[in-house]
N, C-alpha and C positions, 0 to 999 in steps of 0.2 A: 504494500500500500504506500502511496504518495504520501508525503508531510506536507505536501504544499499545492495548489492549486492555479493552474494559469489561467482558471474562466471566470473570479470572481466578475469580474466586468459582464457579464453576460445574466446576472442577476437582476431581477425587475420586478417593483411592486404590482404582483398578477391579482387576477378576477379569478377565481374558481372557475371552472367550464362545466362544473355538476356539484351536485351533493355526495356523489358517492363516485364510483369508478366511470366513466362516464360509460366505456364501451361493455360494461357487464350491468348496469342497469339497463342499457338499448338489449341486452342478450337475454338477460333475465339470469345471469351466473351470480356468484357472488366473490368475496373477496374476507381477504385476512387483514391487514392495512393499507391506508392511502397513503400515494404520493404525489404532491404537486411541483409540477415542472415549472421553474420560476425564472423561463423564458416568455412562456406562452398563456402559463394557465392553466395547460392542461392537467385533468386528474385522473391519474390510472392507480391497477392495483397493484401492491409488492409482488416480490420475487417466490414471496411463498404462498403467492394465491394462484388458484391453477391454471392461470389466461396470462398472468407479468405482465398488465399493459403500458403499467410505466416503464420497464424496458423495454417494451416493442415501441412506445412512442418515440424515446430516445433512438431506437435504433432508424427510426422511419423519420426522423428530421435532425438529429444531431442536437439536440440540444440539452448539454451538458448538464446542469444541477436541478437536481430534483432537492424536496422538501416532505419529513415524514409530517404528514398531515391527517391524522385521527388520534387526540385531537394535535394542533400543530406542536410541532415534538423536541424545536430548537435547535434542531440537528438538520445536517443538509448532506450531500452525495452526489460527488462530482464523479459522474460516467469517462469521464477520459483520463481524469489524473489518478483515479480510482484514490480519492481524499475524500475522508469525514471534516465537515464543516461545521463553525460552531452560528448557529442562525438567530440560536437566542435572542437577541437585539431585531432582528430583524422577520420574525415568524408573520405568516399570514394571518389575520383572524377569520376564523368560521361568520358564516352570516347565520347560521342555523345549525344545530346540532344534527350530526350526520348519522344515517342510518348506518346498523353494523348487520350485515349479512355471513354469517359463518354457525 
């Protein structure tokens, strides 16, 4: 693992794009935790939900830090440098309390 990260610039205060995973509530799947991509917006599920579509997102647009986001976790994860971030200062807040499906 990285100690150091070369995409903090690539960080932006984002709008959720769902309340939950966005592409397993369009499926009707479910999820273990969320993660918001704080490039875009977007929110997919972790690596240990059975769809990953915050890493399929990354992989489908390149965009590097994602945010554990249920609820937001202060912590972030940089897909290229493979760096834990500390976001604390900087977390998204929920607009609503988010469903948990598992």
């Amino acid at each position: 693992m990285s100690e150091t990260c070369t995409h903090l610039s690539t960080i932006r205060d984002v709008t959720p794009s769902a309340d939950g995973c966005e592409e397993c509530l369009k499926s009707g799947s479910w999820w273990v935790h969320l993660r918001l991509c704080r490039t875009c917006g977007h929110v997919g599920c972790c690596d240990d939900s059975p769809n990953r579509h915050a890493a399929k997102h990354f992989h489908a647009t390149d965009h590097p830090i994602i945010e554990g986001y249920d609820p937001p976790e202060g912590w972030g994860w940089c897909y290229v440098d493979k760096a834990l971030l500390d976001l604390s200062d900087r977390k998204t807040p929920h607009p609503r309390p988010i469903p948990r499906f598992f």
